[in-house]
C-alpha positions in Angstrom: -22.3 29.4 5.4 -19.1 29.9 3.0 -18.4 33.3 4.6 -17.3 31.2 7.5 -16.2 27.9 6.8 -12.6 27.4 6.4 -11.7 26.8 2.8 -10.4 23.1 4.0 -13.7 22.3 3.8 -15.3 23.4 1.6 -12.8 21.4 -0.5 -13.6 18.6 1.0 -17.3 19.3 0.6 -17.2 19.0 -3.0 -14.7 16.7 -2.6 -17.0 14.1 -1.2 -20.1 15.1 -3.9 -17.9 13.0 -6.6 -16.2 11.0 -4.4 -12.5 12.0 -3.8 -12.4 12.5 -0.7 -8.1 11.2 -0.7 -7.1 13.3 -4.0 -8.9 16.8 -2.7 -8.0 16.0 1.3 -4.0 15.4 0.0 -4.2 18.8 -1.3 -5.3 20.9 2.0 -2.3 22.1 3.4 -1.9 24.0 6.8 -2.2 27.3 5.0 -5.8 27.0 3.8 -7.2 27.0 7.4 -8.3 30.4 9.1 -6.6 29.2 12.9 -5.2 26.6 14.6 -8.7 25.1 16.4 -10.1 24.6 12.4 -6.8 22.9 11.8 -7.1 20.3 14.6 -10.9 20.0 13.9 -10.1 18.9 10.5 -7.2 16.5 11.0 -9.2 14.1 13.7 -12.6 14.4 10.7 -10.0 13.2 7.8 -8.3 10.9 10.4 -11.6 9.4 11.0 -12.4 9.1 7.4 -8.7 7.3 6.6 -8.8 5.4 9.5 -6.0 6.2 11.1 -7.1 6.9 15.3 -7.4 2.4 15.4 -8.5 1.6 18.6 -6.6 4.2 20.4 -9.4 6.9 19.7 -10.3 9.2 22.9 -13.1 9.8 21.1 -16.5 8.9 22.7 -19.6 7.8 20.7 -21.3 10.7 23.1 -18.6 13.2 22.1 -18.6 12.4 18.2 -22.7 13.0 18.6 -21.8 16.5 19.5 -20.5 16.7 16.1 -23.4 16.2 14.8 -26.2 18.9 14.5 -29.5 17.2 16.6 -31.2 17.1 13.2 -29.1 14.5 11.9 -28.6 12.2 14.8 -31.5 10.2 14.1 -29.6 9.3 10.9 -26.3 8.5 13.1 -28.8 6.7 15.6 -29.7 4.3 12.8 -26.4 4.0 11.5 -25.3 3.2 15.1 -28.6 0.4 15.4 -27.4 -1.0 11.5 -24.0 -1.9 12.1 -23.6 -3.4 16.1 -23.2 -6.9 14.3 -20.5 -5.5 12.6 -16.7 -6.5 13.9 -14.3 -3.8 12.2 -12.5 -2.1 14.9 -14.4 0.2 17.0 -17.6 1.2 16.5 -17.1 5.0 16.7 -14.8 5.1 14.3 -17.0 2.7 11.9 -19.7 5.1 12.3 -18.1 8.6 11.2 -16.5 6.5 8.4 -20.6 5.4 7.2 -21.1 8.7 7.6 -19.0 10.3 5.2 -19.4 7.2 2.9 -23.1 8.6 3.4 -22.3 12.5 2.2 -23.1 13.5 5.2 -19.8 15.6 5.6 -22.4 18.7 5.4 -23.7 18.2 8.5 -19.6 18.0 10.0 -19.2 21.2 7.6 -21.6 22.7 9.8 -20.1 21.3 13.3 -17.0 23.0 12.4 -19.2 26.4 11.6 -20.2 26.0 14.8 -17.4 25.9 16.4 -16.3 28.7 14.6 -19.8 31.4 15.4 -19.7 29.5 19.1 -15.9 31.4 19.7 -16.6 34.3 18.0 -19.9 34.9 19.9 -18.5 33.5 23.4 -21.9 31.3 23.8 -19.8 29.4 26.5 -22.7 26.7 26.6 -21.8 25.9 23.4 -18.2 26.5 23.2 -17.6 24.3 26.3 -18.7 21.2 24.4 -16.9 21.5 21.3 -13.7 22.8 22.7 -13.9 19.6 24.7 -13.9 17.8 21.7 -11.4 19.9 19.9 -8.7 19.1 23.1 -9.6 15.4 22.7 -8.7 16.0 18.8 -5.7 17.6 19.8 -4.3 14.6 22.0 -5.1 12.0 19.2 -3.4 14.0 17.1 -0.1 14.5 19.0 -0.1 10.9 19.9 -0.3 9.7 15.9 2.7 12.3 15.4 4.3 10.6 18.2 4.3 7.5 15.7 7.1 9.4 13.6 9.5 10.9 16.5 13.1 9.1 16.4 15.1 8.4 19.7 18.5 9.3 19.2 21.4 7.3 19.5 23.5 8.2 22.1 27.4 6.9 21.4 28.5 7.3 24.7 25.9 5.1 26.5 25.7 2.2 23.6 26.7 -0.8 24.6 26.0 -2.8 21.3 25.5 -2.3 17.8 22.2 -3.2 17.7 20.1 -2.8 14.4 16.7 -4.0 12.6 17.4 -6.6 11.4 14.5 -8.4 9.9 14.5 -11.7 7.8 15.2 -11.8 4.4 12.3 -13.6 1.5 14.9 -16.0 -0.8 14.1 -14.7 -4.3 13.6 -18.3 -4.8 13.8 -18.4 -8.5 17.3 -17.8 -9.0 20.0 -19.6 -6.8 22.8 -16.8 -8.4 20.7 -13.8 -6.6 20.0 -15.6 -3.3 23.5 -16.1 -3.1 24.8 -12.3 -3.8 21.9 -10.7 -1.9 22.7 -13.1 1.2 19.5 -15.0 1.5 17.2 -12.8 -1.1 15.5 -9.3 -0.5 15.2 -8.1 3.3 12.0 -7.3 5.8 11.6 -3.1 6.0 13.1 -2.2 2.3 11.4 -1.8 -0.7 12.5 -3.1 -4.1 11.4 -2.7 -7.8 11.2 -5.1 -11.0 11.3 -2.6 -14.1 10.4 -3.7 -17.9 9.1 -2.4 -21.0 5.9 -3.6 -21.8 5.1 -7.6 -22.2 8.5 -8.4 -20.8 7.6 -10.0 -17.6 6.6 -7.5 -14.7 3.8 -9.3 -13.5 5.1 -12.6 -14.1 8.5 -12.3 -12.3 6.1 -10.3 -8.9 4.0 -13.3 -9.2 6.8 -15.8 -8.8 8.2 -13.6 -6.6 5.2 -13.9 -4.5 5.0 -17.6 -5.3 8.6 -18.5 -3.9 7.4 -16.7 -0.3 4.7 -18.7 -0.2 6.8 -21.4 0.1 8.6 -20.4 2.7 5.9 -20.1 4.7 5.3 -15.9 4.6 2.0 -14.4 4.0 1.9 -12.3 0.7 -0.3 -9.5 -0.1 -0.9 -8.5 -3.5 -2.4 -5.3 -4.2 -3.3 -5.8 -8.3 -4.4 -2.5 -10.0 -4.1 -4.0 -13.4 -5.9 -7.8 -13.7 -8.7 -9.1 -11.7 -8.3 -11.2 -8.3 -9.4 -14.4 -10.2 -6.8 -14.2 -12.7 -4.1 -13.5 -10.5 -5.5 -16.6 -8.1 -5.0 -18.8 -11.3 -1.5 -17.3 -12.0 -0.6 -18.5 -8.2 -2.1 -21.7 -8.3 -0.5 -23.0 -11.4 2.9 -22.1 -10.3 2.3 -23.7 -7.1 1.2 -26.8 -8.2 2.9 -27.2 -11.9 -0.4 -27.6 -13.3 -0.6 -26.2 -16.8 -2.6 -23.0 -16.9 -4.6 -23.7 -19.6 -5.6 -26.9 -17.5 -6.7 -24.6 -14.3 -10.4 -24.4 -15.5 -11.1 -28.3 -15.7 -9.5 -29.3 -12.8 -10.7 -26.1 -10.6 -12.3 -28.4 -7.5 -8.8 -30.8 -7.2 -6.6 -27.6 -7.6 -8.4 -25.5 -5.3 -8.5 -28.1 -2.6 -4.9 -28.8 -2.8 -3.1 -25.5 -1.2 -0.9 -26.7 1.5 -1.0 -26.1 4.9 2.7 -25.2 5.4 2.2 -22.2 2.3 1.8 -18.7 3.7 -1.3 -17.1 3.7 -2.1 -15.5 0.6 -4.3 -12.1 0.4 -5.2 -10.7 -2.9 -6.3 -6.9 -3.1 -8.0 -6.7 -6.5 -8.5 -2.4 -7.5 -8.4 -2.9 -11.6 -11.6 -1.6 -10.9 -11.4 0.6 -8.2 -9.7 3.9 -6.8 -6.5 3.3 -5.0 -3.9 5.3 -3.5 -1.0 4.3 -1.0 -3.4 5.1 2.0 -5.8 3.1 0.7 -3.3 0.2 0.8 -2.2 1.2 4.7 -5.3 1.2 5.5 -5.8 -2.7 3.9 -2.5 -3.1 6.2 -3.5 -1.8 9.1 -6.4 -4.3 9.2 -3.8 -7.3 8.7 -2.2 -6.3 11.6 -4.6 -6.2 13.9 -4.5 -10.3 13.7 -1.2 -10.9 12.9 2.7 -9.1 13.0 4.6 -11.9 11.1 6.5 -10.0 8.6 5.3 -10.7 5.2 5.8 -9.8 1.5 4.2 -6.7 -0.1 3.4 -6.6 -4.4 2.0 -3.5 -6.1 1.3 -4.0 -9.7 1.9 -1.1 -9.8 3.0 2.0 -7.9 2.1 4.6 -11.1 -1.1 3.1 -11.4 -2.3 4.7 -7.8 -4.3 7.5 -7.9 -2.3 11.0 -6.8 -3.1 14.7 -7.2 -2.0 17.0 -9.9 -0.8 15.3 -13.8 2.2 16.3 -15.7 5.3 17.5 -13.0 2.9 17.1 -10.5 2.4 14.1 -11.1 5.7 13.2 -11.1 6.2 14.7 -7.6 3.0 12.8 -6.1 4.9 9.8 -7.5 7.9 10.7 -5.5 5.4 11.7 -2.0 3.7 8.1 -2.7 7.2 5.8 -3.2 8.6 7.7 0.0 5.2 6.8 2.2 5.4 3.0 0.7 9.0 2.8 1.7 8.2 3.8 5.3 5.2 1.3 5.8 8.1 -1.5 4.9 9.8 -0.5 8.2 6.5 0.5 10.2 4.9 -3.0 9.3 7.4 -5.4 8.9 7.0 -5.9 5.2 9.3 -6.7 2.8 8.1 -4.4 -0.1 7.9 -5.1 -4.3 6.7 -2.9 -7.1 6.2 -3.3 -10.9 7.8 0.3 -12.7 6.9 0.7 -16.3 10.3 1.0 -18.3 9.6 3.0 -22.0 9.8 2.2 -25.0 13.7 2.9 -25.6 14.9 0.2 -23.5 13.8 -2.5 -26.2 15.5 -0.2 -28.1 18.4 -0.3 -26.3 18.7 -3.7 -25.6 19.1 -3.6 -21.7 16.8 -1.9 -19.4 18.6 0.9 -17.3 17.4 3.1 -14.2 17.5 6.3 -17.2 14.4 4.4 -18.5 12.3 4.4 -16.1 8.5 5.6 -17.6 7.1 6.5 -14.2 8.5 9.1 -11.9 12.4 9.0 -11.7 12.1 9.4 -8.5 10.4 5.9 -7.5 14.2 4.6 -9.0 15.4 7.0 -6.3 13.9 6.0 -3.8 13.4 2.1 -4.1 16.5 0.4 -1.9 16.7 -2.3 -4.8 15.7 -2.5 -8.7 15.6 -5.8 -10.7 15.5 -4.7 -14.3 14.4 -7.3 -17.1 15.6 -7.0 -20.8 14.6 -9.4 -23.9 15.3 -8.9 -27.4 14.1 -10.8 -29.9 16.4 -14.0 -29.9 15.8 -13.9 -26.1 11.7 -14.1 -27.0 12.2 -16.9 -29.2 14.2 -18.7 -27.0 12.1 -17.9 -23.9 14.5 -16.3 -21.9 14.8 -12.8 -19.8 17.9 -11.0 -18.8 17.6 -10.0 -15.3 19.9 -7.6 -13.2 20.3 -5.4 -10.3 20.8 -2.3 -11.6 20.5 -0.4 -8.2 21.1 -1.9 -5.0 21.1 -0.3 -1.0 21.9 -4.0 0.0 25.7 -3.6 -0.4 25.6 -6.7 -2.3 26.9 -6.0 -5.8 24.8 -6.1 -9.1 24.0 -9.6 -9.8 22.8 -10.5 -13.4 21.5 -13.9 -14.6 19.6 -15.3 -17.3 15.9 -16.4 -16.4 13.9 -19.1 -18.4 10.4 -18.7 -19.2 7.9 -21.5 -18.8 5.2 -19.9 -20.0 2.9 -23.0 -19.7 2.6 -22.9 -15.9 3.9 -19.1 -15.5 7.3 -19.9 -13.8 10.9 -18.5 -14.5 13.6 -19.7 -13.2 17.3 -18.9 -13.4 18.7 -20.4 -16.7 19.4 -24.2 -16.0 17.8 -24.3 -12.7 14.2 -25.9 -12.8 15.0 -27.8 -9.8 13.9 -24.5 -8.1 10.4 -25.5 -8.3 11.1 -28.9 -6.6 11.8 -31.1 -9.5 8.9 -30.5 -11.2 9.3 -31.6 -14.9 10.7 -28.1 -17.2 12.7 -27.6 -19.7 17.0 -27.4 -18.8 18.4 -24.8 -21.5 
């Protein structure tokens, strides 16, 4: 069967025997397939798998059967029976997306082989059937494309000056960088908070995320380091003042007491799990088939997500990655924040700068904003964390303040401003 499968997939066959089916199918390129009808064949089988058709699919629960060798329909026939009660977009696409789940990618393998012996034999019986399915391909395919073409801007008929212009999430924590960023971060960009380790990352996202809350957006935190309950508790303490170390023993009060005027709050827990920037579209795309009220992104963190190649490579699927995050800011109506790992010379140093950046250099390049946190030892005693914009697409300067640490209830706050969190009791240094 090798001699006439295209070398796509038979990448993706062994691909899916351990699993990696979004590392191996980010390698195929256009060049590994023999013509152009093995091409469209394999975009609409990985669109199915990443799925990306939604409920635009042309594609018929009759037509995908043709897919299938008659041997193995009785498995799709069950598969079919097993999940009608299920209500997770359409139920082709659910199916073909058990199905690989279920290694049976062979039996596509050998649709596409069949495609390929039905043109080069002309058994027009056959060939009528698939080609069908290859044209239907073809028009999903064009219209996803059609997702990414840009209208031009045509001066001489503009009447306005018209822009995106979405809302902006107050940072919340610091009244100095609300004020210089004109209301705090914006909808469609994507920003970064850099540290060495142990500095603050996680903490500063989580307040981050805490402050939306309470202006009513929904935040989704995709955590690739600590587990969903532990970042729940990180939330809950800093929305209610309750000292973290008291979570545990008042669980049943605290848990009943979020508000009904807080956003909603989604938390993607993969410290266990595979996870690459598709795999968080695709955790998107989901959200918004209920709801399109622009809401607040976290990654903790962007280098964490799995991408092809290590060493340069990896540096460049770094760069691929940040560039595709950036875009779903805009496509989704999110306003986009992600933990970068600063090395070890910027403890050194004594202030954290875009040159020490640990992950790629290019996520620094890319990112439209980058809050960097510093603290040297006198800082650590005295609880505090330098915090400064040391790149900014906003136009808005590069604001710096001082941020105080309460570690009890895992809040910061800019230096002297505790009234941030509504009075509740913290220490003014």
């Amino acid at each position: 069967m090798s001699d006439v499968l295209p070398p796509a997939t038979l990448i993706l066959i062994r691909s899916l025997r351990r699993a990696d089916w979004e590392i191996c199918s980010d390698l195929v390129v256009d060049s590994l397939f023999l013509d152009e009808s093995q091409r469209i064949a394999w975009r609409a089988i990985d669109g199915f798998f990443r799925d990306d058709p939604t409920g635009r699919s042309d594609l018929s629960w009759n037509a995908l059967q043709q897919l299938i060798p008659a041997s193995q329909r009785d498995f799709l026939s069950n598969l079919k029976e097993a999940s009608e009660g299920v209500e997770d977009g359409p139920l082709e696409r659910r199916i073909v997306h058990q199905a690989l789940r279920h290694s049976t990618a062979l039996k596509l393998a050998q649709a596409t082989t069949d495609y390929v012996m039905a043109s080069a034999e002309k058994k027009e019986d056959r060939y009528a059937k698939i080609k069908d399915i290859v044209e239907q391909a073809y028009m999903l395919e064009e219209r996803l494309l059609d997702d990414d073409k840009v209208e031009p801007c045509r001066a001489s008929t503009t009447i306005s000056f018209e822009t995106f212009k979405g809302p902006r999430i107050p940072f919340g924590i610091s009244p100095e960088l609300d004020r210089a960023t004109r209301g705090g971060y914006p909808v469609g960009k994507l920003g970064g908070v850099m540290a060495p380790l142990s500095v603050g990352k996680t903490l500063t996202l989580c307040n981050l995320g805490t402050m939306a809350l309470r202006s009513g957006y929904p935040v989704y935190h995709f955590s690739l380091e600590m587990d969903q309950g532990e970042i729940l508790a990180w939330y809950y303490s800093q929305l209610t003042g309750v000292k973290y170390k008291d979570l545990e023993a008042n669980q049943d009060e605290i848990l009943g007491s979020w508000k009904e005027e807080w956003g909603e709050l989604l938390i993607y827990d993969y410290s266990g799990h595979r996870c690459t920037v598709n795999t968080i579209e695709r955790a998107i795309k989901d959200i918004r088939r209920h709801t399109d009220q622009p809401g607040v992104l976290l990654l903790d963190y962007l280098a964490l997500c799995d991408t092809p190649g290590d060493g340069d490579n990896r540096y460049y699927s770094l760069g691929v990655a940040v560039r595709q995050l950036r875009k779903m800011m805009v496509k989704y109506e999110l306003a986009g924040i992600t933990a970068v790992q600063a090395n070890r010379y910027a403890m050194k140093d004594g202030r954290t700068q875009m040159h020490h950046i640990a992950d790629s250099v290019q996520i620094g390049q890319v990112v439209d904003w980058m809050l960097a946190l510093s603290q040297d030892e006198t800082m650590k005693l005295a609880k505090q964390i330098h915090a400064a914009f040391i790149r900014s697409r906003l136009g808005y300067g590069n604001p710096q303040v001082t941020l105080y640490a309460d570690y009890d209830r895992l809040r910061v706050f800019e230096n002297g401003h505790a009234e941030v969190w509504e009075g509740q009791d913290g220490p003014q240094v």
